[in-house]
N, C-alpha and C positions, 0 to 999 in steps of 0.2 A: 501663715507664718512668714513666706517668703517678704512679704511688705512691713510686716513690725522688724525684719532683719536690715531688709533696704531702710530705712527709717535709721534702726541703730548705727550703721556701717556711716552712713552719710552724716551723724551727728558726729559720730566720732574721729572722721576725718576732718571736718569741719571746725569741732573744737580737742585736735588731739589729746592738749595737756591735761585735760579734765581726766582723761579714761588713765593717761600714762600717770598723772598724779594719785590716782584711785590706787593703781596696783603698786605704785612705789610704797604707800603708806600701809598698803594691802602685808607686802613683803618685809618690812620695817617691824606691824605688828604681832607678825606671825614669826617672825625670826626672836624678836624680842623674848615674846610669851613661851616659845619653845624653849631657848636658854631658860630662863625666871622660873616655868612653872614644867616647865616637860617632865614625864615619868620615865624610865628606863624602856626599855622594849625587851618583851618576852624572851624567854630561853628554850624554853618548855618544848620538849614534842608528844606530851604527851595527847590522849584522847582517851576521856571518859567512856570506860565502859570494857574498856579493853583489858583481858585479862593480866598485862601487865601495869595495868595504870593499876588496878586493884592489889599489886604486890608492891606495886610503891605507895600508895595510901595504908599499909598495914605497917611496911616498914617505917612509914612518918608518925603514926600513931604510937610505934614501939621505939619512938628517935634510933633506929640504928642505922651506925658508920654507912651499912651499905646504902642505905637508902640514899647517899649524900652522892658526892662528886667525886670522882676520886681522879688521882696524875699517876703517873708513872716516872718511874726512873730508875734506868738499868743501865746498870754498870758492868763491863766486861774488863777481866785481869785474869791472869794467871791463879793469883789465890783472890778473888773476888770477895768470899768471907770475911777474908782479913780486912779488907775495905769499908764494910759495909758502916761500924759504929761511927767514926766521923760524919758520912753522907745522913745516917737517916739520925743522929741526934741534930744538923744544920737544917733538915727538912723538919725536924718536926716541933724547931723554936720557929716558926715561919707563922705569922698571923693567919687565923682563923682554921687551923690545921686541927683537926680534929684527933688524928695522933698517923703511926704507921706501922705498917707490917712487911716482912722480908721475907725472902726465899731464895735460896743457892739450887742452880741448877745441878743434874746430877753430877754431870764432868768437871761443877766446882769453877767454870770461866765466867757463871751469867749470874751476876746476883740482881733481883726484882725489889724495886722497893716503891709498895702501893702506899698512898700519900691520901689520909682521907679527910675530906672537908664535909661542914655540912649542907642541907639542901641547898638547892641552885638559888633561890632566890635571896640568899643570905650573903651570896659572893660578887663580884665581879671583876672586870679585867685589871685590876691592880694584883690580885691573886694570882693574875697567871704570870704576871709581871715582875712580883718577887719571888716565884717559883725560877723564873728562868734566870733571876740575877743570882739564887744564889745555888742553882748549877754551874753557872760560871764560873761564881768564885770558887766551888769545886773543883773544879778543871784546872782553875790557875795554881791550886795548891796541890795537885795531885797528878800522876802522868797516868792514871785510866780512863780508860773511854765511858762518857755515861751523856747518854739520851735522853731524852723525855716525849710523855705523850700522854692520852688517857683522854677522859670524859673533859676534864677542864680544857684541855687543847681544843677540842671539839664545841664547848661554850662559848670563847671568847677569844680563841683565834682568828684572828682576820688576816684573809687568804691577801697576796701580796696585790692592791690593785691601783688602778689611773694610766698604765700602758695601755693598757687594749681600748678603754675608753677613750681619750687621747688619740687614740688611730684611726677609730673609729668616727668621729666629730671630725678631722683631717679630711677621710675620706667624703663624709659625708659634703665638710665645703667645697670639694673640688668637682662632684657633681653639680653642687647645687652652680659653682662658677660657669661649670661647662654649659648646663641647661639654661643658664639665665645671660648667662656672659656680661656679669654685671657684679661688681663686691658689694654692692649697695643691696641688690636684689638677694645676694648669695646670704650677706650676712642677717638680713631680718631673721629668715628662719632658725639659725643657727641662735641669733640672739633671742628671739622668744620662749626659743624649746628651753634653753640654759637657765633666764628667767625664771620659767614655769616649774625647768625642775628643783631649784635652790626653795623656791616656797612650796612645791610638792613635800621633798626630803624634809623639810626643817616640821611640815604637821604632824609628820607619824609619831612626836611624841607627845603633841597635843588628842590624835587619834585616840591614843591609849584609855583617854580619860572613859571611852567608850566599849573598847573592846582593846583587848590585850591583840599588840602587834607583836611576829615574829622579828628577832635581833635579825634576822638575812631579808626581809620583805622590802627595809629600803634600796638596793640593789639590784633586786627582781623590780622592782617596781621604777626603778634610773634607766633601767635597761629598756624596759617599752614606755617611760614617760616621754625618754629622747626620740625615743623613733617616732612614737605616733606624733611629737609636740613638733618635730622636722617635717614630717606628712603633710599632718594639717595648714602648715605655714605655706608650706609648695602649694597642696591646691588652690587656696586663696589668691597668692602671687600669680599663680598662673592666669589665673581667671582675672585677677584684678589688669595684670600687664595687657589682657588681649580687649578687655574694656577700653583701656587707654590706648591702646591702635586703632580702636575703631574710632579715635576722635573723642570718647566723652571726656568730658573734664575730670578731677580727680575726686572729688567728691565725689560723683555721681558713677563714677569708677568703682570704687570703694563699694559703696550701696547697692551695685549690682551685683559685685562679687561675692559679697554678704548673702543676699538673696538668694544666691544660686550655688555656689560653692560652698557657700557658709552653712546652708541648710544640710547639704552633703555631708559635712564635717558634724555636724551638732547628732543629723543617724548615724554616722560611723561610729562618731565616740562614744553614742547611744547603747549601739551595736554591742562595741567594746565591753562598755560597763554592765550590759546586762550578761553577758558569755561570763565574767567573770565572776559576778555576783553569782553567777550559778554554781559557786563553788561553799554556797551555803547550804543548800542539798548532801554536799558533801557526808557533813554531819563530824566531821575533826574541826576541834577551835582552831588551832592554827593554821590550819590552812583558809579556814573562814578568815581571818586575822591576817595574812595575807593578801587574801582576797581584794578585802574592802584597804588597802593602802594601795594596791595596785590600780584600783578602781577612783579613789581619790587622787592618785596622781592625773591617769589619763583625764578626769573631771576637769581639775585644774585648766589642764592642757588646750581643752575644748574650750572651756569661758576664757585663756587669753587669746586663741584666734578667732572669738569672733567679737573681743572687744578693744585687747592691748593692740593685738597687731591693724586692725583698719584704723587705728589711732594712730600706729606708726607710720603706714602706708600713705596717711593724710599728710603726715607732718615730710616725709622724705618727697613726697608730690612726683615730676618727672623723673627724678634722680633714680627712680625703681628701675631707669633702664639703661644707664651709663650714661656714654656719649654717645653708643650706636642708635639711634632708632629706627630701627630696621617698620616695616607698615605687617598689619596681623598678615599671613598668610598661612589656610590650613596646610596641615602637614602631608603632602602628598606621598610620602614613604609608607606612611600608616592607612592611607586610604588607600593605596595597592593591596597592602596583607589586607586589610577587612576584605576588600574585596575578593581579593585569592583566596581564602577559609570560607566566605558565603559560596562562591562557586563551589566548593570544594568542601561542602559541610561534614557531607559523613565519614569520607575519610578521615578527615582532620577527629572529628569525632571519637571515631574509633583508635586509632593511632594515640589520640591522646589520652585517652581512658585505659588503653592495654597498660600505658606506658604509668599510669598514674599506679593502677592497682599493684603492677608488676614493683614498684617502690613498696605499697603497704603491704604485700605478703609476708614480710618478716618479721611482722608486727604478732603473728602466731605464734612467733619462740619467744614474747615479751617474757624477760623475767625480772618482777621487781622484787625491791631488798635495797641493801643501803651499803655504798663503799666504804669501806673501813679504811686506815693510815696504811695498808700494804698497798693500797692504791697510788698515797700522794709521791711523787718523786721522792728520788734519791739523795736528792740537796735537801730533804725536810728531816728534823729530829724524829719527827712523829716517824716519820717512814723507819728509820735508823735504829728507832727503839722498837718498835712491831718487828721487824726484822730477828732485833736480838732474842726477842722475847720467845717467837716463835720455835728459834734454833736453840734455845734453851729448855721452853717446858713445853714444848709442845704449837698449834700453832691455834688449839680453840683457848690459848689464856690469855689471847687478845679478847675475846669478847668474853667471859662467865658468864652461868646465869645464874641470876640469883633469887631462892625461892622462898619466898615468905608461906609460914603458917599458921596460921589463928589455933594456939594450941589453947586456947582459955575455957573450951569443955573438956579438950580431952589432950592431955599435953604425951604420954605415951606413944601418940606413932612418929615422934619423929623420929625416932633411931631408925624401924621399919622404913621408914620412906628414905631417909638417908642411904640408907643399904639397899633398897632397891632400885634406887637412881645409879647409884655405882656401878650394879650390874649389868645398865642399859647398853649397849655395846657403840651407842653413838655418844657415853659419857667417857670420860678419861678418868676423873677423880671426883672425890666428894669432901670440902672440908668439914671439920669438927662444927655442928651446930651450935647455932649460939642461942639462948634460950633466955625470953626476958620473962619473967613468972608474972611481974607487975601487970606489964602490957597483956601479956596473953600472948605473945608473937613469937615467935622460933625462926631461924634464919641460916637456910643452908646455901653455899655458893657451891655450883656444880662447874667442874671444867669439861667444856666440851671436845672430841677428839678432833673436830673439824674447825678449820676457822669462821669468822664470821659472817664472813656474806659468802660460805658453802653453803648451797639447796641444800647438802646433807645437813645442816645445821638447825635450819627452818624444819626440816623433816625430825630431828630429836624434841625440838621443843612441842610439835605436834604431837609429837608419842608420846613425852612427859605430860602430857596434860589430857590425852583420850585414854593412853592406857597403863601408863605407873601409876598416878597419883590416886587416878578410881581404884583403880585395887587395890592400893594399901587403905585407902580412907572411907571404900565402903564400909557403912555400917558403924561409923563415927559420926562424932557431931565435930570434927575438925575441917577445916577447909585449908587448899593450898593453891599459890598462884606464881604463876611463872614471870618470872620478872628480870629489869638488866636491861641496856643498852640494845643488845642483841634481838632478847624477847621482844622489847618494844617495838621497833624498826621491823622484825618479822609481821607483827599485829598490824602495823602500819600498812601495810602492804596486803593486806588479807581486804581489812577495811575500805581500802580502795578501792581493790577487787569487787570489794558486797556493793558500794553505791556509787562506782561508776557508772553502772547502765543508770539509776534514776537521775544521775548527774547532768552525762549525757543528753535525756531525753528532755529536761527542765531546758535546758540550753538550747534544744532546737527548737522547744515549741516556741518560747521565748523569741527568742529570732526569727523563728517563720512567719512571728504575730506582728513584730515591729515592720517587717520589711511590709507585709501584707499592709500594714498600717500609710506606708510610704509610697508605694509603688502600686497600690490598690490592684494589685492579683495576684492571683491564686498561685502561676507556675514560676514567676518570676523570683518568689523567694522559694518555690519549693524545690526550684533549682538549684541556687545560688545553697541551699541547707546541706543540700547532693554533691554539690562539685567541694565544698568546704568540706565537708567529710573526708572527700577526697583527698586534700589536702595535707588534714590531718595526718590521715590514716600514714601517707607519702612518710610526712615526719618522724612517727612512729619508727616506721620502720629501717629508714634510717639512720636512727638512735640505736636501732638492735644492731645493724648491721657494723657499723662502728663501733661501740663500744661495748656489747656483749660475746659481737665477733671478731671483734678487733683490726676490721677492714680500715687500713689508712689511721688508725688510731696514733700511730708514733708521729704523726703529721702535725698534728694537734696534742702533742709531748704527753697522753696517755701511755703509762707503759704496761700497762699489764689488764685485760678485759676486766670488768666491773656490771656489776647488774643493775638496772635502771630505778634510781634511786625513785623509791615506791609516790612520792607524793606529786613528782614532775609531770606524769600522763594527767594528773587533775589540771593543775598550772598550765600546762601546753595547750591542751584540748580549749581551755577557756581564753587563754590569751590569742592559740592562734585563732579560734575561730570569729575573734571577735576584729581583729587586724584583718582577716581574709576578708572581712565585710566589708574594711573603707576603698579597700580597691571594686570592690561589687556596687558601694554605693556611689562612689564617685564613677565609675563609667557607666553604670546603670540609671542614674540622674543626667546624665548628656544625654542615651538612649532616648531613653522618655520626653526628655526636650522634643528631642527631632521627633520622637513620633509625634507626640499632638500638635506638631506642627502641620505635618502635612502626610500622617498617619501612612506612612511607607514602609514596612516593619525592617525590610533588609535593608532600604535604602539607611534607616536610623541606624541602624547598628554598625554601618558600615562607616556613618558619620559620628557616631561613638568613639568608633575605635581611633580614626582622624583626630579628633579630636583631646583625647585623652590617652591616646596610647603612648607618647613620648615621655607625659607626665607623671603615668604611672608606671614605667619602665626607671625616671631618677626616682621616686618614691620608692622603689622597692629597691633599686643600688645600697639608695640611703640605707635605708631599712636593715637590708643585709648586710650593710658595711658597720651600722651600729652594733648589733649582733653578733655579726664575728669578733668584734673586738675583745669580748666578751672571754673570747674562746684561747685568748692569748696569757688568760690567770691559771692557776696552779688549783685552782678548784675543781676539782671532778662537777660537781652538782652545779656550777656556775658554768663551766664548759657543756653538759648534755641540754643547758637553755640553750644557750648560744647554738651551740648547733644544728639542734631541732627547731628555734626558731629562724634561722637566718636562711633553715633548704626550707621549709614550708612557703616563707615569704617569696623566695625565690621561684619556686614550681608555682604558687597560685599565681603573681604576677605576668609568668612565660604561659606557661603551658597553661592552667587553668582563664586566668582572663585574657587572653590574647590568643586562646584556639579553641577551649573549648567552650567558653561563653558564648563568642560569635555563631559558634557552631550549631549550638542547640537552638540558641533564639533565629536562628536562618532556617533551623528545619522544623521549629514549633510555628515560626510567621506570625499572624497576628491572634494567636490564641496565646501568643506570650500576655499579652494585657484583658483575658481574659478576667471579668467578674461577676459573681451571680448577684443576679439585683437583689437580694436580699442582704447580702453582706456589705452592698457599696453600700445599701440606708441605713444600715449601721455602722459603718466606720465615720468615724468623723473627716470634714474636709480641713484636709490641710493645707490647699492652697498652695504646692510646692514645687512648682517651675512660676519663674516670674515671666511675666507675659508681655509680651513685646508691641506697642502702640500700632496702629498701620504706617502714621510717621514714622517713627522710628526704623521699621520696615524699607518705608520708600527711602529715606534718608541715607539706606545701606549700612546699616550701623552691627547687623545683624554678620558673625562668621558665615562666610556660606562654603560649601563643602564642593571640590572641583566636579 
């Protein structure tokens, strides 16, 4: 592999405009066909199979209101009543309004007025758009106070963003200035990653044509297309810039960088995309749907550095290194700590392992479920109106549930079931059933006493469904399913719970097979599987300790704890584990170098760390600076990425690859590159360190480590 990549790197520096004209047109017709032919992108959280998808499929078969979208809008006065006929006769000439329904809180200040439209995929954001213009004009013709919020808010609100991103790209060039000390150098990566991510973004709605993508996937997927598309440009650059110190020309610069760094990147991204693909085990569409956009993006990301950017690199030739040209010299800062951690294995060892697990312990109080608007700030209507709503009817009439039943053999228990949901002591109220004879379908909405993302809340839908519904329905041919916003988002989280372990275990064998495949033994990725767990686990528990516990949370403008939104531990696990990898494969790829060089196991690792530790210390700055940026939107679920991504990246890059990688491969020696002969005749050769002539050798052309 490493010589078909030298080959491409040197064609492409050679004849730059050929690669740069490829991906112009590349960009041109992907941007084009998106406009012209793209499909919307999903809304949907639902997952087959789950007992409230099955209440939303009764209720679409019976068209009822509930089954649909519904908004809110509350109104607070003195006589609130008095108010109500102007607001809900202007709400319910509103297009695509399916009609509405009111209610006056008891003390007569809150009136509720639920806004119902039909199924999601029949709506989009222009609905939310003259919903909120014609609150407005509410307001301007009236002196009460009226809110809004509800399911539509949560469809097609977009959270306020381009600040934290923005900050985060800032941050990122002023690493890459520092490390490079060069704008020429600084900006390729910056301009590649940007590139890659405009024709990233602009596919996911030619994607669609294949699988239904999530409305929030391009975002999640902006968020590691930059980071990794930054990464990969830096290793390259690095590698290319120390080519060009050693005297080669730029071509041949280019080719070796390719060869050697470029191979790196092509397993990382590798790495990436298989952690993430792992999130089709899952067995939820949407999050498969996600999945494969985040995995297209990093894809992208990897085919422009190892063909746009050595095109680039061709075309900018010396200029990659200012005015200064300083001559290669290893980094002897970094060859001190390698040094210091080998002598020093097991402490470092253990010190760093107390310290890693000591992070994931609080990963045992995870609780997942889903924030609801009492979460978002106080500057948001959502928030304004969950507030009112709460202080008026209670605070489970922010979420209902709502329960479809298949009354078409036996249409008699619903009143029984109605009455015995009432009596649940974790239910508050029960409306009047609505009963379609045609459909077969009955429709009760239960208010619950707890709010929405209350464990006690998840705990009544549990009881609604093991122990009211069977006993009103034994002995019936009626069926009933719990359903609603609320139900769903509890199921969600169950779900996860059932196939994270196979999730999981898909993604490390995965991983432990590629690396095996790369690095040809046994301990080296069964480490590298060990310490990324690690990792993880770090993240994890970080996420609880924050925003469960609310450690520092006002820091990061969370105001009030929130439980870890149920689908993020799938997302995290597969993103970080697959980003933990490029820092693994790129210092793990120099290792290797030095060994079959001159087969020194400590002396390699110690020239590893020289070698790649200043470049993996701005890779992961970047990394974390893209990241937090993240953390600076008003989104709950956009903020628990950001932050679990940006301490994971941070702890593997410190503590995991820079003490305790050194550490283990100093105390395992040369049983690190252990393989049984039967496995090496069966793995294929991949040919992946480029090998260096005896000329070239004597020539000096080679880094050599002090």
């Amino acid at each position: 592999m490493s010589n078909l990549l030298y080959r491409l790197g040197r064609s492409a520096a050679t004849r730059p405009w050929i690669a740069i004209g490829a991906w112009v047109v590349l960009a041109v017709v992907v941007v084009t066909s998106s406009v012209a032919f793209g499909r919307d992108l999903e809304e949907s959280f639902e997952a087959p199979g789950l007992d409230s998808h099955q209440a939303a499929e009764l209720l679409a078969k019976a068209q009822a209101d509930e089954g649909g979208v519904t908004a809110h809008v509350v109104l607070e006065a003195e006589d609130a009543a008095a108010q109500l006929p102007p607001v809900e006769a202007s709400l319910e000439a509103l297009p695509r309004v399916v009609g509405t329904s009111s209610d006056v809180s008891p003390e007569g200040t809150v009136a509720l007025v639920r806004v119902q439209y039909p199924a999601i995929e029949h709506l989009d954001a222009s609905d939310l758009e003259n919903l909120k213009d014609a609150v407005a004009d509410l307001r301007d013709d009236s002196s009460v106070t009226l809110e809004t919020g509800g399911d539509l808010f949560f469809a097609f609100e977009e959270a306020p963003t381009g600040l934290g991103e923005v900050a985060g790209i800032v941050v990122a060039m002023v690493v890459l200035l520092i490390a490079f000390g060069s704008f020429v150098a600084m900006g390729l990566p910056i301009g590649m990653a940007l590139f890659g991510l405009v024709i990233g973004a602009t596919s996911m709605k030619l994607v669609t044509y294949l699988v239904d993508i999530p409305a929030w996937a391009p975002q999640l997927a902006a968020m590691v297309g930059l980071g990794v598309g930054i990464d990969y440009a830096l290793f390259m650059v690095t590698r290319h810039r120390e080519n060009l110190a050693l005297g080669m020309p730029v071509a041949e610069a280019v080719g070796r960088a390719l060869a050697t760094a470029g191979q790196a990147v092509i397993f990382a991204g590798g790495t990436v995309v298989v952690a993430i693909l792992g999130l089709l085990f899952a067995g939820i569409p949407f999050v498969t749907g996600g999945g494969i956009a985040i995995s297209a993006m990093v894809l992208v990301m990897v085919l422009a550095s190892i063909t746009l950017l050595p095109a680039l690199l061709g075309l900018v030739g010396h200029r990659i290194n200012g005015r200064r040209r300083r001559p290669h010299q290893p980094s002897t800062g970094w060859y001190r700590w390698g040094a210091h951690v080998t002598r020093n294995a097991t402490a470092y060892l253990v010190g760093g392992a107390v310290l890693m697990v000591s992070l994931a312990t609080p990963v045992l109080a995870l609780n997942l479920g889903f924030p609801d608007d009492g979460t978002k700030p106080e500057s948001r209507t959502e928030r304004r109106a969950y507030d009112l709503i709460a202080d008026g009817f209670g605070p489970g009439a922010n979420g209902p549930l709502v329960i479809a039943v298949d009354t078409s053999r036996d249409v008699s228990v619903v009143a029984p079931l109605a009455a015995a949901m009432a009596a649940d002591p974790g239910i508050a109220s029960v409306g009047e059933p609505i009963i379609d004879p045609t459909a077969g379908v009955a429709t009760l909405v239960a208010q619950p006493t707890t709010s929405p993302q209350d464990e006690a809340t998840q705990e009544t839908v549990a009881r609604l469904r093991s122990e009211v519904i069977p006993t009103v329905l034994d002995g019936t041919e009626a069926t009933a399913h719990v359903g609603g916003q609320t139900a769903t988002f509890a199921d969600l989280g169950e779900r996860v719970q059932e196939r994270m372990p196979r999730f999981v275990a898909a993604v490390l064998v995965l991983s432990f097979l590629l690396l095996t495949l790369l690095f040809r033994s046994v301990l080296v990725p069964l480490k590298a599987v060990l310490l990324n767990l690690l990792s993880v686990g770090a993240a994890y528990g970080v996420l609880v300790m924050v925003f469960q516990w609310g450690w520092a949370a006002s820091l990061i403008g969370v105001e009030s704890t929130v439980p870890i939104v149920s689908f993020i531990p799938l997302f995290m696990f597969a993103i970080l584990f697959g980003l933990s990898m490029d820092y693994e494969v790129f210092l793990l790829s120099r290792v290797r170098e030095e060994y079959r060089r001159h087969g020194d196991n400590t002396r390699a690792v110690i020239a590893g760390i020289a070698g790649t530790g200043r470049t993996i210390t701005a890779a992961a700055l970047i990394m974390v600076a893209v990241f937090s940026g993240f953390v600076l939107g008003s989104d709950p679920v956009v903020k628990m990425m950001g932050v679990g991504l940006a301490t994971a990246i941070f702890l593997d890059a410190t503590v995991v690859r820079l003490v305790l990688v050194p550490a283990t491969m100093k105390l395992l020696g040369d049983a690190n590159w252990w393989l049984p002969g039967w496995l090496d005749r069966l793995l294929p050769e991949l040919d992946h360190t480029w090998e260096e002539t005896p000329a070239e050798e004597a020539a000096g052309l080679q880094p050599r480590v002090p």
